[in-house]
C-alpha positions in Angstrom: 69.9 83.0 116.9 68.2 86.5 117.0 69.6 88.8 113.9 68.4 92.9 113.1 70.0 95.4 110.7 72.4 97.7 112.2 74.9 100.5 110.2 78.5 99.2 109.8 81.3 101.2 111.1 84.8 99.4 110.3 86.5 101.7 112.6 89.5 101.7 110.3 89.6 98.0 109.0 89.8 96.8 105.9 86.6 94.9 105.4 83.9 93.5 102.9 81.6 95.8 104.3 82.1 100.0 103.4 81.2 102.0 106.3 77.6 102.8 106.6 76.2 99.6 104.9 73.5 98.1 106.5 74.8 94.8 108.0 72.3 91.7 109.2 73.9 91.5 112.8 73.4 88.5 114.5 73.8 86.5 117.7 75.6 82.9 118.2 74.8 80.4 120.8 77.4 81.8 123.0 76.3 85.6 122.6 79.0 86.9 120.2 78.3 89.4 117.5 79.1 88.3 114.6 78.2 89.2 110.8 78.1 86.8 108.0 79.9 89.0 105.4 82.8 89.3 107.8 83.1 85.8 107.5 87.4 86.8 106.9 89.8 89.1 109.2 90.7 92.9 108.4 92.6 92.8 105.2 95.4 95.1 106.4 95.9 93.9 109.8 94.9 90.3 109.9 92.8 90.5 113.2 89.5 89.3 113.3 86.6 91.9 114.4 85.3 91.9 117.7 82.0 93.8 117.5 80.0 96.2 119.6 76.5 97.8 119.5 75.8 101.5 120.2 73.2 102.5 119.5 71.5 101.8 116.0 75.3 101.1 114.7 77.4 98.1 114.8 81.2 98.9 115.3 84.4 97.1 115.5 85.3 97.4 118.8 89.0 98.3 118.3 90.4 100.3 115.5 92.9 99.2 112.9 96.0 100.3 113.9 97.2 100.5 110.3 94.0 102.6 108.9 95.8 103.7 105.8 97.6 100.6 105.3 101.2 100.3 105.5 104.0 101.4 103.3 106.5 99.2 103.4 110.5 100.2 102.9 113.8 97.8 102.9 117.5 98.2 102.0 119.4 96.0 99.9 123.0 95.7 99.7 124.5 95.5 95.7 128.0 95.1 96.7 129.0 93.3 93.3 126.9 95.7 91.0 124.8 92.7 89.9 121.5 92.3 90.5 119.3 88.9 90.6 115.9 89.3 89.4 113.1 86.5 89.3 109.9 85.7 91.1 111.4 83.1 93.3 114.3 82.7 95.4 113.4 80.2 97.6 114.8 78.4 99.6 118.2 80.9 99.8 116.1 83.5 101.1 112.6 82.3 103.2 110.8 84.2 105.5 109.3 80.4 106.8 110.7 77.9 108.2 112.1 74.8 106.4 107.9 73.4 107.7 107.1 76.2 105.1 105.0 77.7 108.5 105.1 81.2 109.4 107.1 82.1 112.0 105.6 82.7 115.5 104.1 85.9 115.7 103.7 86.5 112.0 100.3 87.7 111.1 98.7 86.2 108.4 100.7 86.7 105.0 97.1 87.2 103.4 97.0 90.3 105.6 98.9 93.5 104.8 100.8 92.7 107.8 101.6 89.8 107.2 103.1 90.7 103.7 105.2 93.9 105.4 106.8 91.2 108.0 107.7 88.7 105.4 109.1 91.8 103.3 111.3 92.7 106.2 112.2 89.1 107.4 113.4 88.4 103.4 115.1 91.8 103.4 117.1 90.6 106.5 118.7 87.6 104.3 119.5 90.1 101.7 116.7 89.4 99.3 114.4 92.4 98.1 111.1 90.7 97.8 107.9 91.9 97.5 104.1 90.5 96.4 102.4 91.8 93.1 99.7 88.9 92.4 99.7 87.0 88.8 100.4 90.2 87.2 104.2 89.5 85.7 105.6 93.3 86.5 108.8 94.5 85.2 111.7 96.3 86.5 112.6 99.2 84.3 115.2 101.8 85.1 113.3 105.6 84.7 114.3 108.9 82.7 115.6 110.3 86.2 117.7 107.1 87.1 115.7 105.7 89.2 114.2 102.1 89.1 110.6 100.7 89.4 108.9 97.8 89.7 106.1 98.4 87.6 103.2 97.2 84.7 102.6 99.9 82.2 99.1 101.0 81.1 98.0 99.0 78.2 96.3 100.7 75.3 93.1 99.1 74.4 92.5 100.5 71.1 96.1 100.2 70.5 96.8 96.8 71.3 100.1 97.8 73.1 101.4 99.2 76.5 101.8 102.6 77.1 105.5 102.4 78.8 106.1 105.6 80.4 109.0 108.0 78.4 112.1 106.8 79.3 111.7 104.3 80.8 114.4 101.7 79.9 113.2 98.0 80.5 116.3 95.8 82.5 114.3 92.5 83.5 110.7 90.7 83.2 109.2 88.9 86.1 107.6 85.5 85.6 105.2 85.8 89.0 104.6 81.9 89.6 105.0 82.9 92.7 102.9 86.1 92.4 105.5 88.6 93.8 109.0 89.2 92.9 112.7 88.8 94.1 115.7 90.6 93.8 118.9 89.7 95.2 122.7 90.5 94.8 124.1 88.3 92.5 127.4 87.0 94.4 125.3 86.9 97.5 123.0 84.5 95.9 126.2 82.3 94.4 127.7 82.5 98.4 124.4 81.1 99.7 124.6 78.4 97.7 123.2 79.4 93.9 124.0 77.4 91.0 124.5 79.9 88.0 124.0 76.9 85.9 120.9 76.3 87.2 119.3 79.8 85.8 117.0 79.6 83.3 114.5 82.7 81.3 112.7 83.3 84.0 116.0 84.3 85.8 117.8 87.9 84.7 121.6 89.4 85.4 121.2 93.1 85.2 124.5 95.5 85.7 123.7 98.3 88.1 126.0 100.7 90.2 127.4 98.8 93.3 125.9 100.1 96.6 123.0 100.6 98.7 119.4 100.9 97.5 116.2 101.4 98.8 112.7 99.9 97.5 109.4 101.5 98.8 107.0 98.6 98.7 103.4 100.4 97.6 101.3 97.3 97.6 100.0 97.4 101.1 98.6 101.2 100.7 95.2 101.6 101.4 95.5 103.6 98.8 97.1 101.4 96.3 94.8 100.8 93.1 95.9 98.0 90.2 93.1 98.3 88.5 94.0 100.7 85.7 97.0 102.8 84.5 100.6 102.3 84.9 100.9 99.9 88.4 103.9 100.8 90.4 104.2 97.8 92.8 107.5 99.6 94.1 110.2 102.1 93.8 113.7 101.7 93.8 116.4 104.7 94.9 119.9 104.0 94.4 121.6 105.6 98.1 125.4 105.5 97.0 128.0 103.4 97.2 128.9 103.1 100.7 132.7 101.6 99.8 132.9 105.1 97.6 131.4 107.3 100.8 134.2 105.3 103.3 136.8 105.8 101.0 136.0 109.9 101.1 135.2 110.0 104.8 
């Protein structure tokens, strides 16, 4: 195995390496590329890197086709004006199959991608799902009526959070399953929920009947949970589409 030191382009990926690191590039047995801190796939896109030398520069030889990551958004349906809110709603709502196995096709759910198709396929069953790691978010309705799923800064010298004015807190989120879940309450019961089986991890919260729209931020490039007020997603209320039919 011959090895040199080459600069690392990621050509859009999300990688261990930062562009313009110097990388130890070396040569298998059967004359791939490979380097050892790429030892995992893109972060965003789940593929793994298939490199190329120009030059004095090693380079992914396909770009990311998600280079700022991806910004996920869903609809869910509140016909009853009741709102389920939890970690965990399996197995009512499952983006796997009964194996627990990702679907054929599905990239990686430690990818980005992965995460944005399993949004999507949950979104589908009528469940507003979405990951946030260990981090026990909250969903708090906001001075302009809004919603957000969100963990407010915390105050170190304090010893408190800084919740944002006006925001009005509606539900906490136990992440055992490190993201969160959100259904329609009589949806839920019709798919075979057992109100007696909700416990304190579980919240009811009234909220005007209708359509709304969550903007999933955790897949940004971009997105940064390291300090401040985290807002894992954002939640606009579109109307209540038995109102709009009754005023077409």
């Amino acid at each position: 195995m011959t090895a040199r030191e080459l600069s690392f382009t990621a050509n859009g990926h999300d990688t261990a390496l930062p562009d313009a690191t110097m990388a130890t590039v070396a040569t298998d047995a059967f004359g791939r590329l490979f380097i050892p801190e790429l030892a995992f796939p893109c972060r965003t896109c789940g593929q793994d890197l298939k490199l190329q030398v120009t030059g004095d520069t090693v380079t992914a030889a396909t770009p990311c086709p998600y280079p700022d990551g991806i910004t996920t958004t869903i609809t869910l349906a509140v016909p009853s004006g009741t709102i389920l809110v939890t970690d965990d709603l399996r197995p009512l709502y499952d983006w796997r199959d009964k194996g627990r196995h990702d679907p054929p096709g599905m990239a990686s759910y430690n990818s980005v991608l992965g995460q944005h198709q399993a949004i999507a396929a949950m979104a589908a069953q009528g469940c507003a799902y979405g990951p946030v790691g260990n981090t026990c978010p909250r969903l708090y309705r906001t001075r302009d009526g809004a919603y957000v799923i969100a963990s407010p800064d915390y105050d170190e010298d304090a010893g408190q959070e800084v919740v944002p004015a006006g925001w009005e807190l509606l539900a906490g989120i136990i992440t055992d399953l490190w993201a969160y879940s959100i259904a329609d309450y009589e949806d839920w019961k019709a798919k075979g929920g057992n109100p007696d089986d909700l416990g304190f991890t579980e919240t009811l919260v009234e909220v005007p009947p209708g359509t709304y729209e969550f903007t999933c931020h955790t897949g940004e490039r971009s997105f940064n949970d390291a300090h401040g007020t985290v807002i894992y997603a954002g939640i606009q209320y579109l109307g209540d589409n038995e109102d709009k039919k009754g005023r077409s």
